[in-house]
VOGU-3710 file (C-alpha; in Angstrom, 3 decimals, decimal comma):
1> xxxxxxxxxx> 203,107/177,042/221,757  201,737/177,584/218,339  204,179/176,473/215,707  203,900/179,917/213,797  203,568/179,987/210,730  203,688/176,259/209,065  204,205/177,901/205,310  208,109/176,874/204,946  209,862/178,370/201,851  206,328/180,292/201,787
11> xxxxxxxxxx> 206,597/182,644/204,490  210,908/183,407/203,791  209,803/185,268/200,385  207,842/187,620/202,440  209,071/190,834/204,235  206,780/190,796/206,757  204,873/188,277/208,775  201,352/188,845/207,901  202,221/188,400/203,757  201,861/184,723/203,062
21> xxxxxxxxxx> 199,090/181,740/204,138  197,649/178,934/203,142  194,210/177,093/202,988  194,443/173,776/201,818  197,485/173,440/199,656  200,503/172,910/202,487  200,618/170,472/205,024  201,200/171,088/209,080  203,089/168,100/210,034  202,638/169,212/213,594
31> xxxxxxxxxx> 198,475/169,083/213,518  198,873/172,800/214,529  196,337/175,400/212,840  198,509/178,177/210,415  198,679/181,537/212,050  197,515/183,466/208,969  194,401/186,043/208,897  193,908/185,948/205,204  191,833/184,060/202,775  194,979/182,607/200,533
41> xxxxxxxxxx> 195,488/179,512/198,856  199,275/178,514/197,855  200,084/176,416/195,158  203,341/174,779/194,846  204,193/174,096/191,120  205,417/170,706/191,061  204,754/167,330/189,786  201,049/166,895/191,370  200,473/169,984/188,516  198,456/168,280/185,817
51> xxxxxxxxxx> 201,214/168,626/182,469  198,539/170,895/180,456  197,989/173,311/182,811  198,827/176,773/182,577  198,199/179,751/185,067  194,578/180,233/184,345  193,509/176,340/184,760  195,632/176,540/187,980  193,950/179,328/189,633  190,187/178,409/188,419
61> xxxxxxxxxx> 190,481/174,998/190,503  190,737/176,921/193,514  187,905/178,196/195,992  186,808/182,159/195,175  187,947/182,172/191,357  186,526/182,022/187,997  188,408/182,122/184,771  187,219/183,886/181,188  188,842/182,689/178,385  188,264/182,653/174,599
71> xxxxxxxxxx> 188,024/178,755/174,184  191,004/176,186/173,528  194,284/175,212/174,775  196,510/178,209/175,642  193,802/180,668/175,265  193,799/184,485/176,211  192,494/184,244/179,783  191,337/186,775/182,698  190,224/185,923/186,029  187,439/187,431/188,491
81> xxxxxxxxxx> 187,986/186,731/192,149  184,527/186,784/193,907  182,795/188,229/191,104  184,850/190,772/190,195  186,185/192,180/186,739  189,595/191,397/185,394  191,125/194,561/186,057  189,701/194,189/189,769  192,575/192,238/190,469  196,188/192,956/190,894
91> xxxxxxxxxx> 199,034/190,359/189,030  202,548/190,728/190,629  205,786/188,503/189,947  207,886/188,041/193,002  205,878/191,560/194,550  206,422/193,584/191,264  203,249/194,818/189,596  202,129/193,867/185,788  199,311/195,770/186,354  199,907/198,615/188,765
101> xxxxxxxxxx> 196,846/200,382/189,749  194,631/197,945/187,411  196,014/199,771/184,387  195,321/197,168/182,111  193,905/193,481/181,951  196,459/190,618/182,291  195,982/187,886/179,697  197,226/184,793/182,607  197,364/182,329/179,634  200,734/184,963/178,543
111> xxxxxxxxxx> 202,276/184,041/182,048  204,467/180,404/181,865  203,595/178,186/184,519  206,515/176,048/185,085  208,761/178,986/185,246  207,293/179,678/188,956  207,846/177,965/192,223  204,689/178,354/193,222  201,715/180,607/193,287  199,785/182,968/195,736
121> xxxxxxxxxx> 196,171/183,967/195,590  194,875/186,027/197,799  190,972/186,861/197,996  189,863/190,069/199,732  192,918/191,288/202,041  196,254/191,238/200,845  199,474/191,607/202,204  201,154/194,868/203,258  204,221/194,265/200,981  202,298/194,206/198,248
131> xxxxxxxxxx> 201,152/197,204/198,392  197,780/196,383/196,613  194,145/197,941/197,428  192,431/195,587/194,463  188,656/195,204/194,911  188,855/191,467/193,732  192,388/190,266/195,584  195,668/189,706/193,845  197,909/186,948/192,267  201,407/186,287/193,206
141> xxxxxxxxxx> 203,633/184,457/191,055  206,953/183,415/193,172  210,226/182,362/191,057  212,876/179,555/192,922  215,194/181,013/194,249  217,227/178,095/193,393  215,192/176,118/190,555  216,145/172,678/189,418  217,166/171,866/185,710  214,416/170,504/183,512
151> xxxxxxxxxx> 213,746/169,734/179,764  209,881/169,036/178,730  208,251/168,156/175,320  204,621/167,889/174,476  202,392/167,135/171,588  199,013/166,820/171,398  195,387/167,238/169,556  194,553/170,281/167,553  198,348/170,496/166,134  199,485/171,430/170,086
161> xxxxxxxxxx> 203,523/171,418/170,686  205,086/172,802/174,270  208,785/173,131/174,954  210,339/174,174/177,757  213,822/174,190/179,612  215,245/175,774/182,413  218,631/175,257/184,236  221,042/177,365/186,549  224,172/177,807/186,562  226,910/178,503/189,745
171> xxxxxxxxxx> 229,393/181,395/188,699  231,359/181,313/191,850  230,117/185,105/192,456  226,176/184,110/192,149  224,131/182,532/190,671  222,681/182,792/187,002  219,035/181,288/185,464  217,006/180,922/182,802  213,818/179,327/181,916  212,308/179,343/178,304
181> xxxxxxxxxx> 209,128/178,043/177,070  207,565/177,781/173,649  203,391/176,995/172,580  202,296/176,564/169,509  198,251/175,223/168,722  196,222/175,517/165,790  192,962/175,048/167,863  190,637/174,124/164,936  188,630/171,824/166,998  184,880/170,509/165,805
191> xxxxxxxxxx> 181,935/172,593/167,626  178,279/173,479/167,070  176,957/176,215/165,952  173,185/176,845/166,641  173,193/180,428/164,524  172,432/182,319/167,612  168,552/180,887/167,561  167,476/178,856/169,891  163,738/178,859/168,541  165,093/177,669/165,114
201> xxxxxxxxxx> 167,209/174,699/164,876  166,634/173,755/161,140  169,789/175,676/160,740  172,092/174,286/163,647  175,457/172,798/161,929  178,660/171,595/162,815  181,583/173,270/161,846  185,259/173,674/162,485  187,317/176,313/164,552  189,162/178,774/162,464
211> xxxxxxxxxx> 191,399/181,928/163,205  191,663/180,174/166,917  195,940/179,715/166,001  198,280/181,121/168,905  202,180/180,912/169,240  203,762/181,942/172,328  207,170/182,163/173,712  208,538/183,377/177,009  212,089/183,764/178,511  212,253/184,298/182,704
221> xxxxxxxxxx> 215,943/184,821/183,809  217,720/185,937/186,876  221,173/186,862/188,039  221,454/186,849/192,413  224,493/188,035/194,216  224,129/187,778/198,106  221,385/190,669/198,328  221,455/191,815/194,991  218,991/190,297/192,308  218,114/191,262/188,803
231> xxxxxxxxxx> 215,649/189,854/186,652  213,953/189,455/183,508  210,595/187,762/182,089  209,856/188,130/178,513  206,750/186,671/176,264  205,498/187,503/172,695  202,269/186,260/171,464  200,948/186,088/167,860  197,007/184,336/167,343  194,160/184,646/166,145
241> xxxxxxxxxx> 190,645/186,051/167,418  187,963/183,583/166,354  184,944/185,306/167,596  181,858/184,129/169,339  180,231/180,299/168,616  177,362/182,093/166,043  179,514/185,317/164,846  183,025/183,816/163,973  186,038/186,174/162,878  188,515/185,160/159,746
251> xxxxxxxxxx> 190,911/187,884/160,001  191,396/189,411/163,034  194,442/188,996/164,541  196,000/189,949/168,022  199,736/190,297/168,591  201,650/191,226/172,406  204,762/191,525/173,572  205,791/192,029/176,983  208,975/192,602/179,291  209,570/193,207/182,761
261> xxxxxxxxxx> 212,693/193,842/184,326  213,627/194,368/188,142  216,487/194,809/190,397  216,282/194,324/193,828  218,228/194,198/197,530  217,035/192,549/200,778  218,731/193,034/203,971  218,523/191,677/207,055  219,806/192,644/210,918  218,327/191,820/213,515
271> xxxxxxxxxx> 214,697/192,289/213,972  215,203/194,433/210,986  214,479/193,579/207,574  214,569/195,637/204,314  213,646/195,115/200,947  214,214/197,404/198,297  213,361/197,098/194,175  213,747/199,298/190,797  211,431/197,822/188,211  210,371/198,766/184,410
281> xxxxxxxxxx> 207,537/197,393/182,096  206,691/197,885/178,879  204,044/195,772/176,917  203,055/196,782/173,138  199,838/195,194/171,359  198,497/195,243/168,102  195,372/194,358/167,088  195,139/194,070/162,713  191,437/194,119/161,636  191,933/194,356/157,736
291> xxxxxxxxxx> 188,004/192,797/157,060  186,639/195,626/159,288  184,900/192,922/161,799  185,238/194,418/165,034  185,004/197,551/163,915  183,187/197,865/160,576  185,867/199,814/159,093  189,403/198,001/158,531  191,901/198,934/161,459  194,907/198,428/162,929
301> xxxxxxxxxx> 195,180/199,786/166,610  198,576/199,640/168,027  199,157/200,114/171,624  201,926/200,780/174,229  202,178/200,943/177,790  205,199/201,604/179,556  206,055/201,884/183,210  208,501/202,452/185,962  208,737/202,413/189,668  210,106/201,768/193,163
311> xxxxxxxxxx> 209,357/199,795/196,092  210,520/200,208/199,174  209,390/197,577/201,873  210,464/196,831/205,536  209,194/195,415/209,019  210,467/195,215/212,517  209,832/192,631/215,246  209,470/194,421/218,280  208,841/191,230/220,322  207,495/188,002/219,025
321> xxxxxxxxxx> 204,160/188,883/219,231  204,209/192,608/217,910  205,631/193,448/214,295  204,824/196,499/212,203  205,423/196,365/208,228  205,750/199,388/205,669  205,592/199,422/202,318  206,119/202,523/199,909  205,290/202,290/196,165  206,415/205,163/193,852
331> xxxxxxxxxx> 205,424/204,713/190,125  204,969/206,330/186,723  203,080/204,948/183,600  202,208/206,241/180,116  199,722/205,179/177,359  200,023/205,400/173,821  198,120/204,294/171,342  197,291/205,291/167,307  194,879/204,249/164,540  197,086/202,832/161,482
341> xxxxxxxxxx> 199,699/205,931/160,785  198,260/208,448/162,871  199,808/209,162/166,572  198,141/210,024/170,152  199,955/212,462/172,432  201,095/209,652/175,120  199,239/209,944/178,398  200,868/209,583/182,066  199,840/208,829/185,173  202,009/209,516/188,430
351> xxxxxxxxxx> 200,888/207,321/191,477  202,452/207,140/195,031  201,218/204,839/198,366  202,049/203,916/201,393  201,073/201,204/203,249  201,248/200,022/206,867  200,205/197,356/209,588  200,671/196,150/212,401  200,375/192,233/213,307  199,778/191,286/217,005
361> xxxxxxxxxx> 199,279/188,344/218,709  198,609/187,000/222,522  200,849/185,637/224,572  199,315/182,193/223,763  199,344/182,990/219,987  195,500/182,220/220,254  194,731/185,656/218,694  196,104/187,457/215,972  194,901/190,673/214,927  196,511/192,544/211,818
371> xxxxxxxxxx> 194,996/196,347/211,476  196,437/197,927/206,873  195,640/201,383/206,286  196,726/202,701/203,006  197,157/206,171/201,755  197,584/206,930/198,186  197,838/209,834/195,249  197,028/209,362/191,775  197,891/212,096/189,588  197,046/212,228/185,341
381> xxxxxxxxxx> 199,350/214,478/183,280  195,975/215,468/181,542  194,150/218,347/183,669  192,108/215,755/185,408  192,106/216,200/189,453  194,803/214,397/191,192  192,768/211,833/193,210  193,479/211,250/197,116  192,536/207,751/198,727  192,585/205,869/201,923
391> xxxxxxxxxx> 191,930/202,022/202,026  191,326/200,682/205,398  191,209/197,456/206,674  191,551/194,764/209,266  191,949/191,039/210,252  191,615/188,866/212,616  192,268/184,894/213,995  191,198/183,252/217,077  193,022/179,562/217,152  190,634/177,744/219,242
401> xxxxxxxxxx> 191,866/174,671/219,619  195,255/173,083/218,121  193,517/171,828/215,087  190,755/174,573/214,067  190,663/178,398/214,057  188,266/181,140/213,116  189,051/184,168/210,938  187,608/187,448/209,533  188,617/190,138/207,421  187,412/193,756/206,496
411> xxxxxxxxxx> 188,223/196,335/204,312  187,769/199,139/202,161  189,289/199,467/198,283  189,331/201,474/195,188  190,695/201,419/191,485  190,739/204,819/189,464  190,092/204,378/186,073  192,559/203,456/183,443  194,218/205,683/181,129  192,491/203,890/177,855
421> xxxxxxxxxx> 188,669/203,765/180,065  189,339/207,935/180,024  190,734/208,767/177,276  190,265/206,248/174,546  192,345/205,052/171,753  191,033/206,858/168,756  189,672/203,825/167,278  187,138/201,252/168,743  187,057/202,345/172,512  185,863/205,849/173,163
431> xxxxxxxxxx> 186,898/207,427/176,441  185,205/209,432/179,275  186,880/212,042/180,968  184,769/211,990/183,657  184,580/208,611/184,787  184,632/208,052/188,734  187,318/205,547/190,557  185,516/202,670/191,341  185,063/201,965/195,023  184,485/198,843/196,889
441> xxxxxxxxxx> 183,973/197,070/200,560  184,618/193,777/200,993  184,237/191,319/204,489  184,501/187,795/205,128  184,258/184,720/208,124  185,521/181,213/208,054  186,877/178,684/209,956  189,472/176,336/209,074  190,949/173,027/210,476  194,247/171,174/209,393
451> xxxxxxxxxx> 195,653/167,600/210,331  197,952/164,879/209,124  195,753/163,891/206,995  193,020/166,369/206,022  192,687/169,776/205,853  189,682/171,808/205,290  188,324/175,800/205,272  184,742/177,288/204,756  184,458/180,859/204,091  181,599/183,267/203,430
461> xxxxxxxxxx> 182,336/186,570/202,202  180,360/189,729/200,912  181,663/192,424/198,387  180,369/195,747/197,603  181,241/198,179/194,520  180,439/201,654/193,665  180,496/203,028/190,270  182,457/200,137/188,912  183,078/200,849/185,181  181,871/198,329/182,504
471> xxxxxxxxxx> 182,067/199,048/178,474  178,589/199,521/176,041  179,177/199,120/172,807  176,746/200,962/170,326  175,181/200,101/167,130  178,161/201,218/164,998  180,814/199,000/167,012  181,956/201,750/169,250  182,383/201,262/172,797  182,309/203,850/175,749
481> xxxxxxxxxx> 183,016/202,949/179,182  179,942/203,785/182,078  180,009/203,400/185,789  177,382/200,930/187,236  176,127/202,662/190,746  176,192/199,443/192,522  177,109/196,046/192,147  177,242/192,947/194,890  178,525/189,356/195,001  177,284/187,251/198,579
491> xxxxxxxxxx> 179,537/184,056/198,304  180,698/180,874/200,321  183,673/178,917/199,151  184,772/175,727/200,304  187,786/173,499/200,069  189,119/170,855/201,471  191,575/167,896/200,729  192,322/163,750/202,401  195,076/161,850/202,073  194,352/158,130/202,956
501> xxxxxxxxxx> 196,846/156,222/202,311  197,782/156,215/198,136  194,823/158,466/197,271  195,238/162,272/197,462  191,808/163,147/197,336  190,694/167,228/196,899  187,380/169,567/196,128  186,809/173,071/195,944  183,404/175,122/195,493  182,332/178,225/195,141
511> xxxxxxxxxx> 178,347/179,597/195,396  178,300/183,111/194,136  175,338/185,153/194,339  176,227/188,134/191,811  174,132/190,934/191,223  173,651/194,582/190,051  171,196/196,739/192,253  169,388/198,646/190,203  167,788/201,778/192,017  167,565/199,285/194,859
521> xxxxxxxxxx> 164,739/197,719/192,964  165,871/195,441/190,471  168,881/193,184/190,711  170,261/191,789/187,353  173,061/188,958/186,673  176,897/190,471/186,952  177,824/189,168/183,205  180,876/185,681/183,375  180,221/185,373/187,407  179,001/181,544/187,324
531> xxxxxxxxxx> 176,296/181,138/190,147  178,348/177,381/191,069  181,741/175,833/190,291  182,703/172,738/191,884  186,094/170,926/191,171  187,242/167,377/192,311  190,597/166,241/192,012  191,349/162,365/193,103  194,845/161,079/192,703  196,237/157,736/193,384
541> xxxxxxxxxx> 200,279/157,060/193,185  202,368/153,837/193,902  206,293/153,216/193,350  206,579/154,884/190,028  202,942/155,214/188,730  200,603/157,762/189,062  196,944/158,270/188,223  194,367/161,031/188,236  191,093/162,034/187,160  189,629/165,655/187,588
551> xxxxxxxxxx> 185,963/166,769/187,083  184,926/170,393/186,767  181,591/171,654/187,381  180,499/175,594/186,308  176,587/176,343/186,362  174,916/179,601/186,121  176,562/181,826/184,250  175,111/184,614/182,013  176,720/186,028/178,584  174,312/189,841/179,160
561> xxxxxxxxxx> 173,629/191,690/181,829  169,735/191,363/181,648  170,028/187,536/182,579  168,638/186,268/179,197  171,294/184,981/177,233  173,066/182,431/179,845  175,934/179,766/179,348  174,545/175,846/179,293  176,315/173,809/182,580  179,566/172,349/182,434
571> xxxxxxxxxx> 180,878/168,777/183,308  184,019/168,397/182,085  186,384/165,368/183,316  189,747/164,667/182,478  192,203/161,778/183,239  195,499/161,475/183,577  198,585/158,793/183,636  202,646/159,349/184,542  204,904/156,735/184,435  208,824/157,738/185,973
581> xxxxxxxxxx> 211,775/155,861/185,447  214,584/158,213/187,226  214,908/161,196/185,850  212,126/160,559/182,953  208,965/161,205/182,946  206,105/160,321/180,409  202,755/161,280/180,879  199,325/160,878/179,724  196,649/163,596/179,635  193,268/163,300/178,208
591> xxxxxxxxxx> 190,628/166,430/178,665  187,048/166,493/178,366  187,163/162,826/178,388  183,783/162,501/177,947  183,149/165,266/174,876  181,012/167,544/176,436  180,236/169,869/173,431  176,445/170,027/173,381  174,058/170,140/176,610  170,787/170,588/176,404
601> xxxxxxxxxx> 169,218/173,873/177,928  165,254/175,261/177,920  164,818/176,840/174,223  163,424/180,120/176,243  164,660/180,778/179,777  161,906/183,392/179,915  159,255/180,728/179,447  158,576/177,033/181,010  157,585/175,432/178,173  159,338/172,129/178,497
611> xxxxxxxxxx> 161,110/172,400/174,775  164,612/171,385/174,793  167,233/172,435/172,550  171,077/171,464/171,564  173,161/174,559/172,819  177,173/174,582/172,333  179,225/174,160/175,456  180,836/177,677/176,138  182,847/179,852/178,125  181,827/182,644/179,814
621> xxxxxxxxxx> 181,987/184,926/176,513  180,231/182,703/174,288  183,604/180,912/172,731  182,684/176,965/172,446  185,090/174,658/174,195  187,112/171,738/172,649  185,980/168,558/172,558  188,323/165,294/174,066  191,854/166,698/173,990  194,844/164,123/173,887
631> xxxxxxxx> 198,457/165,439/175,394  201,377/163,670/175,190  204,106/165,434/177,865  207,547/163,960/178,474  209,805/165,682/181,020  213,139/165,197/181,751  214,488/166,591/185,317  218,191/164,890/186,549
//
């Protein structure tokens, strides 16, 4: 007999049985494949986490995912899973939304890292508890439930300082926590700048990164009573926007601050088990544009979302190999934004789901099958119609031998449009009122083996999306949203990990093929979806010494949707050293080891003619990377 479900502290956060799996990240001391249908990786926050990474360098090492960020250390940060956009995908702490309905686009570099247990991406099909019908997949983050006490300092290149604590405390009655962290970089790292002309490089210089400053802080704290929970996570962030490599910004400036607060209650009896949670959100930015470089006339655009809601979530084992889950999600969110003094009537949207599933499995528990449907109502308080939707989907495992299994999954999804895509903010972004929900379908196949020592997945998938909305900006700085009729991304990921002896050894890759079809003729580049990305992590520990060293590999990416302007390849390696003497820890961190600023590219990508010229090393909109970064953490856990 299968032993179901291998994913430990994984699988008790869930309500139901089909919620949680894992490709490559947990171990099955019994050689015995995991029972799960999805395509999820879980990644346990803990001392194999490199000390300078945050959420978004977390996630982008793992098969299915790219990262977009704005360059540097602690940078604002968005992620795509299998090509799609930011607001594709759904960002929930402990099952509570941050972005219900893809209202807005998480910044992940906003979201502390050490203040989770672990982390949960899912590609494609998610959960039923969730309650999510994202095109892309989702992101849990999953607080301890009982977290250990820890102190950390860090100091680094570019003026970089982290702090962080964290400790709990037994009151007898239950049990109180808090974790706090604090980030603070200047960023004003060396980079070239090629003027934006790559047929003209009598004018290439080198200069240094300004208005690239960010401070952050964040407070995460809990209260649990036998069922009864009630939690908090705060952040603020203050920085600068520095612009693209060849059109810099001086004085733009971009200030959030966020705060989430839930209560819950779990129950169980029996083959019963309830879940029940009261959350609110409210998140307020401001962006200050007193040069007029965004917008060509001096702004200041200030910004608040607020929202509320209830979730309702509960499953019931019939027999070992039947259970059905339900989830119900009730919710209400407003918009508000102004130009400098003047105010916008708030807007308000009123959304309400339901989602349920069944999970069987053979009497062998050779073949699992898990069959979501979810119904849903959007409603805007604005005149628009209130918007009915049904998201099907299915999946399915076949365990063919003790070691290896095969698994599929299906599906249909949709996100309506946000409140700011319709309606604007009365400054830079103009809305459209009559902007369609984008629709998507979404498949994938793969087979998967785990041992002792190795484990190891393959999966191809296929996505499909209607009328997904993108913004075109005009030639006086004003942007508009538009739905694109049809966009695809054909894929394969890979991932796999071996352990001999003192080596930990690990790769992941991912081989998108992203494309817009254009009246079924044409097919044109999906802008920031990189064509390759391979990562390789190899890690080698004895008694109290540790070393690593990490290389990252991103090809193929382009900055315009006509496939002209495109991103030079990335190698970047990093290497790493922690020394522990009880309950210290120093460590030593060094990234982009090898100071991969410049690569050379084809002056024209239109034209073979065998010129080469110096282009900056970038992300995926244009910001240039840092050169070798040093970071000094020490960490402190009794």
């Amino acid at each position: 007999m299968f032993f179901w479900l291998t994913l430990c502290r994984a699988a008790m956060a869930a309500p139901d049985s089909d919620s949680v799996a894992v490709e490559v990240e947990v171990r099955a001391p019994d050689e015995t494949v995991q029972m799960t249908t999805a395509a999820v990786t879980v990644v346990a926050v803990d001392d194999r986490v490199p000390p300078s990474s945050d959420l978004s360098t977390l996630v982008s090492r793992t098969a299915g995912t790219s990262v977009r960020r704005l360059g540097g250390v602690g940078a604002w940060t968005t992620l795509s899973i299998r090509g799609s956009s930011a607001r594709q995908v759904d960002v929930f702490i402990d099952g509570v939304p941050l972005n219900p309905d893809g209202l807005i686009t998480v910044n992940l570099a906003e979201l502390p890292l050490r203040t989770f247990e672990r982390v949960e991406i899912y590609r494609g099909f998610t959960p039923v508890w969730l309650g999510s019908s994202a095109i892309g997949g989702a992101i849990n983050l999953v607080s301890a439930e009982r977290p250990k006490g820890q102190a950390a300092l860090s100091a680094g290149s570019l003026t970089t300082s982290r702090a962080s604590a964290s400790g709990a405390l037994d009151l007898g009655n239950g049990l109180a926590w808090m974790s706090v962290e604090a980030l603070g970089t200047r960023g004003d790292f060396s980079f070239f700048d090629d003027r934006g002309t790559a047929f003209n490089t009598g004018d290439d210089v080198w200069l240094q990164r300004a208005n690239n400053d960010r401070r952050q802080g964040s407070v995460h704290a809990s209260y649990q009573s036998g069922p009864w929970r009630v939690l908090t996570a705060a952040s603020f962030r203050e920085e600068g926007i520095p612009g693209v490599q060849y059109g810099p910004y001086s004085g733009v400036r971009w200030s959030t601050a966020r705060d989430l607060t839930v209560g819950s209650w779990q129950h169980q009896a029996g083959a019963w088990s309830h879940r029940a949670s009261v959350w609110g959100l409210l998140r307020q930015e401001y962006l200050s544009d007193p040069l007029g470089e965004v917008a060509l006339v001096a702004t200041g655009d200030r910004s608040r979302m607020t929202a509320a809601g209830a979730i309702y979530t509960t499953s019931f084992a019939a027999s070992p190999r039947v259970v059905w889950s339900q989830a119900v999600h009730l919710g209400i969110a407003g918009w508000q934004q102004d130009l400098q003094a003047s105010n916008d009537p708030s807007q308000q949207r009123l959304s309400a789901s339901t989602t349920g599933g069944l999970t069987l499995r053979d009497p062998g528990e050779f073949f699992q099958v898990s069959p979501v449907v979810k119904v849903g109502r959007i409603a805007d308080r604005r005149g628009r119609e209130p918007m009915n939707a049904v998201s099907p989907r299915i999946s399915v495992l076949w365990a063919f031998s003790r070691t290896w299994a095969l698994s599929g999954n299906a599906g249909l999804y949709l996100r309506p449009p946000d409140l700011l895509e319709l309606y604007g903010n009365q400054g830079v972004f103009v809305g459209n009122s009559v902007l369609s929900a984008e629709r998507g379908r979404q498949g994938d196949v793969g087979v998967r083996g785990v041992g002792s020592k190795h484990e190891l997945s393959v999966v191809a998938f296929a996505n499909d999306v209607f009328d997904q909305i993108v913004w075109l900006q005009n030639a006086q700085g004003l942007a508009r949203p538009s739905n694109l009729a049809h966009a695809r991304t054909l894929g394969t990921e890979l991932a796999s990990a071996w352990r001999p002896g003192s080596f930990d050894l690990r790769f992941t890759g991912t081989r998108n093929w992203a494309v817009q079809i254009v009246d079924d003729t044409a097919d044109l580049p999906i802008p920031g979806v990189p064509e390759w990305e391979l990562h390789t992590d190899v890690r080698w520990q004895r008694k109290n010494l540790t070393l690593g060293h990490r290389v990252d590999y991103t090809f193929g990416s382009y900055l315009d949707a006509q496939g002209f302007f495109g991103t030079p390849p990335r190698t970047v390696h990093a290497v790493s050293a922690a020394l522990t003497d009880g309950a210290l820890c120093l460590q030593f961190e060094l990234l982009n080891a090898l100071n991969q600023i410049v690569e050379s590219t084809d002056r024209d990508p239109l034209v073979d003619d065998g010129v080469q010229v110096d282009r900056a090393v970038t992300d995926f909109f244009g910001y240039p990377l840092p050169g070798r970064t040093v970071l000094l953490p020490l960490r402190y856990q009794p």
